[in-house]
C-alpha positions, 0 to 999 in steps of 0.5 A: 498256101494250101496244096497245089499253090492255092490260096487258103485263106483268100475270100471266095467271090460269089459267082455273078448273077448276070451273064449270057444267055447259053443260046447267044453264045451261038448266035453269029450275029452277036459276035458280028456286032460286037466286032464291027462296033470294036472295029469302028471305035478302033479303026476309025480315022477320026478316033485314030487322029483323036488318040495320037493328039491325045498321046502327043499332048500328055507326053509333052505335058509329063516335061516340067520345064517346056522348050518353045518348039515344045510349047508350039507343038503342045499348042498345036496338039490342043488346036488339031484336037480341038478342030477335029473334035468339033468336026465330030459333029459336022453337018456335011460330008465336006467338014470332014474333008476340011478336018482333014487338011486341017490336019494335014496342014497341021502334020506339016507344021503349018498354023491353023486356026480353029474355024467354024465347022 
């Protein structure tokens, strides 16, 4: 370590050629579009569902030797993720509404089968 705890030794990167323009640091509507785009993908309820199937199912998964009321739950993740992924592409605004108390049933611990969307 050089003076003032820098890094001698420690290679320099070389500045990036690619960055923003200075004038769109100034430009409202970037930083508007950005920010509803990081909304939606965070803020969605289809997303939001999505990711805590996603986290249930890798958390069950990390156990080694699974209980039945684990496997079921386990199940049940993978069949909530599958309806509401295939929902994703619903041709009606009705499919969502069908997702979704699929879901809900799912959340109550019925058994729900995947269906055609």
């Amino acid at each position: 370590m050089g003076q003032g705890g820098e890094n001698v030794g420690a290679p320099i990167d070389p500045p990036s050629k690619l960055s923003v323009p200075f004038i769109c640091e100034f430009m409202p509507l970037r930083w508007s579009y950005e920010s509803a785009i990081l909304a939606q993908s965070e803020l969605n309820p289809l997303t939001k569902n999505q990711n805590q199937l996603q986290k249930s199912i890798q958390e069950i998964s990390k156990v080694e030797q699974l209980t039945p009321t684990q496997e079921k739950d386990l199940d049940a993740a993978k069949e909530a993720l599958v309806i509401i992924s295939r929902g994703a592409g619903g041709e009606h605004p009705a499919d969502a509404g069908e997702i979704d108390r699929a879901d809900q049933r799912l959340a109550e611990g019925e058994d729900v089968q995947p269906g055609p969307v």
